[in-house]
DSSP file (Angstrom, degrees, kcal/mol; ACC not computed):
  #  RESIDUE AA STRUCTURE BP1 BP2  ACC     N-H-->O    O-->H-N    N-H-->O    O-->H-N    TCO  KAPPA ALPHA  PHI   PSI    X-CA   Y-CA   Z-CA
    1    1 A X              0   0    0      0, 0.0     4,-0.1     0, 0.0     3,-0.1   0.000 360.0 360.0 360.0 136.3  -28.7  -47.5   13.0
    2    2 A X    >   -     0   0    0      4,-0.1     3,-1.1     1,-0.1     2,-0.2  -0.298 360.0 -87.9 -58.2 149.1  -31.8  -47.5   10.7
    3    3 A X  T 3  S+     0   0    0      1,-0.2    22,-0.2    23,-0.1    23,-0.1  -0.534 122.2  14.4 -31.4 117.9  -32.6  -50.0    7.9
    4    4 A X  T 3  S+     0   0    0     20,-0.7    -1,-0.2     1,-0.3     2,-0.2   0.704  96.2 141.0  78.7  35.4  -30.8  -48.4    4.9
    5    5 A X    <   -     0   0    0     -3,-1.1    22,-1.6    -4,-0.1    -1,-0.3  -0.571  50.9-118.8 -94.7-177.1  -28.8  -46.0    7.1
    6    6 A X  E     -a   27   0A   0     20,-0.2     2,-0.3    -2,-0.2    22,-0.2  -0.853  23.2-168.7-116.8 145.2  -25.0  -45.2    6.1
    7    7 A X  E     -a   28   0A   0     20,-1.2    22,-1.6    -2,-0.3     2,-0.6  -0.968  15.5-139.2-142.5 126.6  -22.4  -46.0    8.4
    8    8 A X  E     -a   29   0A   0     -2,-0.3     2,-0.3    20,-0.2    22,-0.2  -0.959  15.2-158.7-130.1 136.4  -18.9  -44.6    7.6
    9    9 A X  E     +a   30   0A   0     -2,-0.6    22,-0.6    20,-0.5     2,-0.5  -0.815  16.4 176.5-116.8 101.1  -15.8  -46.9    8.2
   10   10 A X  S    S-     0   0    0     -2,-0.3    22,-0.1    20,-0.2    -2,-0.0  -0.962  70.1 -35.4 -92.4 132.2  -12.2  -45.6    8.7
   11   11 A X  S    S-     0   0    0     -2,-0.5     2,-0.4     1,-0.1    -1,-0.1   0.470  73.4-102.4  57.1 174.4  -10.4  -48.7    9.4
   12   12 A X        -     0   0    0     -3,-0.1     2,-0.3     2,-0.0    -1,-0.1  -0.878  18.2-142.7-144.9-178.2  -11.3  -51.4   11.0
   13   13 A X    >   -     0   0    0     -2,-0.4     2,-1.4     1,-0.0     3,-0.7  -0.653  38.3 -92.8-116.4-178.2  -10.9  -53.3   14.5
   14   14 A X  T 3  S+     0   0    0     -2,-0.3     3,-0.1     1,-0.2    -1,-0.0  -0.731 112.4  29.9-101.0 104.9  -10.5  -56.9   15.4
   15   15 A X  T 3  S+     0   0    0     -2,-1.4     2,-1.0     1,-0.3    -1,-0.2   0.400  82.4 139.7 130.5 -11.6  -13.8  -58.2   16.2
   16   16 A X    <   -     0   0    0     -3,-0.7     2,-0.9     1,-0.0    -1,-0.3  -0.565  31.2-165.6 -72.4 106.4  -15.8  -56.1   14.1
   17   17 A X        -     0   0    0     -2,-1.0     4,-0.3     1,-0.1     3,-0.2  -0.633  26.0-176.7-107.5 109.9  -18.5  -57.6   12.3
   18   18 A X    >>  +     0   0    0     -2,-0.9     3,-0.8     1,-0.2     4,-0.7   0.432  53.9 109.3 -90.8  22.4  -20.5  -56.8    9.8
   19   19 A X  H >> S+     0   0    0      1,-0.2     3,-2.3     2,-0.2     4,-1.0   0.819  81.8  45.9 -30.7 -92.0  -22.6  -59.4    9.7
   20   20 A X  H 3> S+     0   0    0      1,-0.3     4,-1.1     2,-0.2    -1,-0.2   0.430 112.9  48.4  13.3 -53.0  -25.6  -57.5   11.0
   21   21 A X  H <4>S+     0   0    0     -3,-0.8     5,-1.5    -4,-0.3    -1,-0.3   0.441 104.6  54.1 -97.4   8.5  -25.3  -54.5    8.9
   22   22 A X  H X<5S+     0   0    0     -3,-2.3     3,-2.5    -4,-0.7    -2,-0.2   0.821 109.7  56.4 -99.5 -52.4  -24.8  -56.2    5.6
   23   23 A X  H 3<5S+     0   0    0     -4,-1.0    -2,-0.2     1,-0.3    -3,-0.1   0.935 106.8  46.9 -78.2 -54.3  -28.3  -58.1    6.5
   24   24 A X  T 3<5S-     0   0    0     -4,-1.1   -20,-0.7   -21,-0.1    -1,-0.3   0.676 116.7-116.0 -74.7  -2.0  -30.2  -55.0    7.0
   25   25 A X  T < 5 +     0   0    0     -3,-2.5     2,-0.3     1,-0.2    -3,-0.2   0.959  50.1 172.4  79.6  55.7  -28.9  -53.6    3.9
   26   26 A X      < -     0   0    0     -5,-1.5     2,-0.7    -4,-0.2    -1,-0.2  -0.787  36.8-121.6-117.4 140.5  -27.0  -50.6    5.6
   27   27 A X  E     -a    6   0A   0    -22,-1.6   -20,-1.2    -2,-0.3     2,-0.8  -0.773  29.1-160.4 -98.8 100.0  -24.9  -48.9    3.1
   28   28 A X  E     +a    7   0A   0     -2,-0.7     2,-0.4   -22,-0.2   -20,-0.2  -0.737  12.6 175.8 -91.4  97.4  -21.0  -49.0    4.3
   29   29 A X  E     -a    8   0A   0    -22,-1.6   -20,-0.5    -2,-0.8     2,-0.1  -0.839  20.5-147.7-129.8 140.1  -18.3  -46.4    2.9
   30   30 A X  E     -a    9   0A   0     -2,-0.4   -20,-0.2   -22,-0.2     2,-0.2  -0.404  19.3-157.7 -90.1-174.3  -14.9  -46.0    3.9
   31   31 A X        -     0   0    0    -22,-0.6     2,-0.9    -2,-0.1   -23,-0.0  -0.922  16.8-109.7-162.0 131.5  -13.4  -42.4    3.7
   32   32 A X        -     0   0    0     -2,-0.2   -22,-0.1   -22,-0.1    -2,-0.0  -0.791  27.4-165.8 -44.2  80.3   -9.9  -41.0    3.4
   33   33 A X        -     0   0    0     -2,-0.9     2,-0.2     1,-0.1     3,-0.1  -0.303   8.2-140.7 -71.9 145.8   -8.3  -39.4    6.1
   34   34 A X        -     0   0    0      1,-0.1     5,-0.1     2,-0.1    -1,-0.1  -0.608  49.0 -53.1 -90.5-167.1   -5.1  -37.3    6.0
   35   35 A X    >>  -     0   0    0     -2,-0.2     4,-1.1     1,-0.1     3,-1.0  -0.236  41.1-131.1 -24.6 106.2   -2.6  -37.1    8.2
   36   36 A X  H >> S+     0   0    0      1,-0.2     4,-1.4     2,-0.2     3,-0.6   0.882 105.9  62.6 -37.1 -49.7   -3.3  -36.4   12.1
   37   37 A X  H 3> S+     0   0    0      1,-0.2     4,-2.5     2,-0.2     5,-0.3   0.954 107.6  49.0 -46.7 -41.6   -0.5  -33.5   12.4
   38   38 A X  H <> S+     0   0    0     -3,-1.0     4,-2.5     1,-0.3    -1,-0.2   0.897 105.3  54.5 -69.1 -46.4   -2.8  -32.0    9.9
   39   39 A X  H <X S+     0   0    0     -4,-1.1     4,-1.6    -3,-0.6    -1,-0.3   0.967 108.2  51.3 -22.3 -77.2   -5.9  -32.7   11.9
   40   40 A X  H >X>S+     0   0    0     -4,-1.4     4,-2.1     1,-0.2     3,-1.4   0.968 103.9  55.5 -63.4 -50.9   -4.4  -30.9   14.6
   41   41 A X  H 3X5S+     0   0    0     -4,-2.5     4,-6.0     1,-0.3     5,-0.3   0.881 109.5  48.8 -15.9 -70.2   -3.5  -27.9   12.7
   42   42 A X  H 3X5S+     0   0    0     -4,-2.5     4,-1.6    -5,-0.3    -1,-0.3   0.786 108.1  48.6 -48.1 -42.4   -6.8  -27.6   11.7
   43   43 A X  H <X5S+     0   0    0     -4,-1.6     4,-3.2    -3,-1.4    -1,-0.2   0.951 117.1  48.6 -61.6 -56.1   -8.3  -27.9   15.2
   44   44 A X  H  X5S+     0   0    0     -4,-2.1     4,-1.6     2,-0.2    -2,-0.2   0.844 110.2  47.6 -62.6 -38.1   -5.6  -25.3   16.2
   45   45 A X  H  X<S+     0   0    0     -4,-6.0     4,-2.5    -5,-0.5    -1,-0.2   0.936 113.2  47.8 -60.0 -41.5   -6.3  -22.9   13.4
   46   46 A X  H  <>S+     0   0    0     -4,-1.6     5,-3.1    -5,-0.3    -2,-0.2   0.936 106.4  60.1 -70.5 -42.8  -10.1  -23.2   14.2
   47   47 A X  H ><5S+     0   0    0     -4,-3.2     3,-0.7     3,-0.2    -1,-0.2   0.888 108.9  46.1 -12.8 -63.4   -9.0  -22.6   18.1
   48   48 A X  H 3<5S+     0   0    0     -4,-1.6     2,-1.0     1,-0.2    -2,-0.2   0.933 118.0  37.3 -78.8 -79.4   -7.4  -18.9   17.0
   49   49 A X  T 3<5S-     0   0    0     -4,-2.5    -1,-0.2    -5,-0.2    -2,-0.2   0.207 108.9-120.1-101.8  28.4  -10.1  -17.6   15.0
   50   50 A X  T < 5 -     0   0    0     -2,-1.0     2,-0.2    -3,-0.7    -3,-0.2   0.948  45.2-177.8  54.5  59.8  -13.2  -19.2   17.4
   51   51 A X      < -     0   0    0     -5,-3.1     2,-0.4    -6,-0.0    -1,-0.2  -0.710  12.2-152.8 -88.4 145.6  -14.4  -21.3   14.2
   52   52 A X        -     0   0    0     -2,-0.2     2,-0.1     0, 0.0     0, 0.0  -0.816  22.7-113.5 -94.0 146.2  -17.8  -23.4   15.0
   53   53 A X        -     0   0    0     -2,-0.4     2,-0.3     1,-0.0    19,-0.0  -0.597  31.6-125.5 -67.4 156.7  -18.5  -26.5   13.1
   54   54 A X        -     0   0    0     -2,-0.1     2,-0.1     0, 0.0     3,-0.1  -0.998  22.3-132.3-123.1 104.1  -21.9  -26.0   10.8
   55   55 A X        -     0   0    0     -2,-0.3     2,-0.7     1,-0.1     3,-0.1  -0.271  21.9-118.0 -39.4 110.4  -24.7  -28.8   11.4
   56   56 A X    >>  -     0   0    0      1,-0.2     4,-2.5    -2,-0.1     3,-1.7  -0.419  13.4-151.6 -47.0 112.9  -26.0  -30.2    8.4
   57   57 A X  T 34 S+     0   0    0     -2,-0.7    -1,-0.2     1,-0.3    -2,-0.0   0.953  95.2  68.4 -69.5 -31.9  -29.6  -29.4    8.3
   58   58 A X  T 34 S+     0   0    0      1,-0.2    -1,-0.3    -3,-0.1     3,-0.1   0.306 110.4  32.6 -34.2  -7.4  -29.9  -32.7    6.2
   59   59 A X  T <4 S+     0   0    0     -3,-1.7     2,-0.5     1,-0.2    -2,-0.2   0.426 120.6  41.7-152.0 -46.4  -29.0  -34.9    9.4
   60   60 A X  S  < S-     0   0    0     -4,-2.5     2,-0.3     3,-0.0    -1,-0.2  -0.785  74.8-133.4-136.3 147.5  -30.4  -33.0   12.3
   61   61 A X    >   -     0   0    0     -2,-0.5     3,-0.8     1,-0.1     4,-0.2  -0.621  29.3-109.1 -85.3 175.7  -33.7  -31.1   12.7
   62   62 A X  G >  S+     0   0    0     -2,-0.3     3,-2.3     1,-0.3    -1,-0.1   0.877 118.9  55.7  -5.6 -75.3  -34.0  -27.6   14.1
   63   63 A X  G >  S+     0   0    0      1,-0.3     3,-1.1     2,-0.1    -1,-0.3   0.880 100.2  64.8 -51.0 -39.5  -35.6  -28.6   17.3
   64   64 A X  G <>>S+     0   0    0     -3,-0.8     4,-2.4     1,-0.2     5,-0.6   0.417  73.8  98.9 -90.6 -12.9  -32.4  -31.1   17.9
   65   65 A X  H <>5S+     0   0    0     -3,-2.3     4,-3.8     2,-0.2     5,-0.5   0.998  78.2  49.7 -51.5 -52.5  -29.7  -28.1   18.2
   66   66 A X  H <>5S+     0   0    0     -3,-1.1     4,-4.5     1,-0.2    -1,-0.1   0.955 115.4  45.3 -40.8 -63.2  -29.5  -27.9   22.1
   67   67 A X  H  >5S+     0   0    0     -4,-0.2     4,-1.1     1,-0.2    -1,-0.2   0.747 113.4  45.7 -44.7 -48.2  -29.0  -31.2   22.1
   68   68 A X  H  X5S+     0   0    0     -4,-2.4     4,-3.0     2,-0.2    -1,-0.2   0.944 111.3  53.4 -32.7 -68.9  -26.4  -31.3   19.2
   69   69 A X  H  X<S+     0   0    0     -4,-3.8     4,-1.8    -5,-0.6     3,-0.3   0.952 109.2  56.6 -43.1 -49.0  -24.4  -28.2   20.7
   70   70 A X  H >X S+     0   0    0     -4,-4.5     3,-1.9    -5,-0.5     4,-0.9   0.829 108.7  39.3 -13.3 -98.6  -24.5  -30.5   23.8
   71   71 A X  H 3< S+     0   0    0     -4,-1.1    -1,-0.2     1,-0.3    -2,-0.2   0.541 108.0  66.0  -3.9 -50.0  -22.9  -33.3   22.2
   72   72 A X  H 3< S+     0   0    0     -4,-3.0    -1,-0.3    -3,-0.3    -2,-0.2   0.924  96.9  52.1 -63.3 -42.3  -20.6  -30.8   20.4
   73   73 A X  H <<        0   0    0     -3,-1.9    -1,-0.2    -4,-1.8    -2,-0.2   0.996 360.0 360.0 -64.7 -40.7  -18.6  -29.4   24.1
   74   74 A X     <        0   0    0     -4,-0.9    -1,-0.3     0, 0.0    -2,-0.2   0.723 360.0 360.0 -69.6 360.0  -17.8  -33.2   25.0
């Protein structure tokens, strides 16, 4: 992660430290999930009507799409 990147933290594990990212000044914000059943819903709704996720153009350039889409199938 870059100097003054954002890293975003659901939960945490045992063993996680954040020494390291505190020291580089890395900006940490947890986030609010709901429910997994609701998750799946959503995955299953997007399923029936052949929804894509939409790339932030803010986070990835142009040239970086194959590669994204890649990412995207696994």
């Amino acid at each position: 992660m870059a100097v003054n990147g954002n890293f975003g933290l659901k939960g945490t594990r045992e063993g996680f430290h954040l020494d390291q990212m505190l020291m580089e000044r890395m900006l940490i914000t947890g986030i609010r999930v709901g429910q997994r059943r609701h998750f799946e819903d959503m995955l299953e709704l997007m399923a029936l009507h052949k929804a894509l996720p939409v790339l932030d153009a803010g986070h990835f350039k142009l040239t970086e799409l194959p590669v994204v889409c890649r990412h995207l199938q696994t």
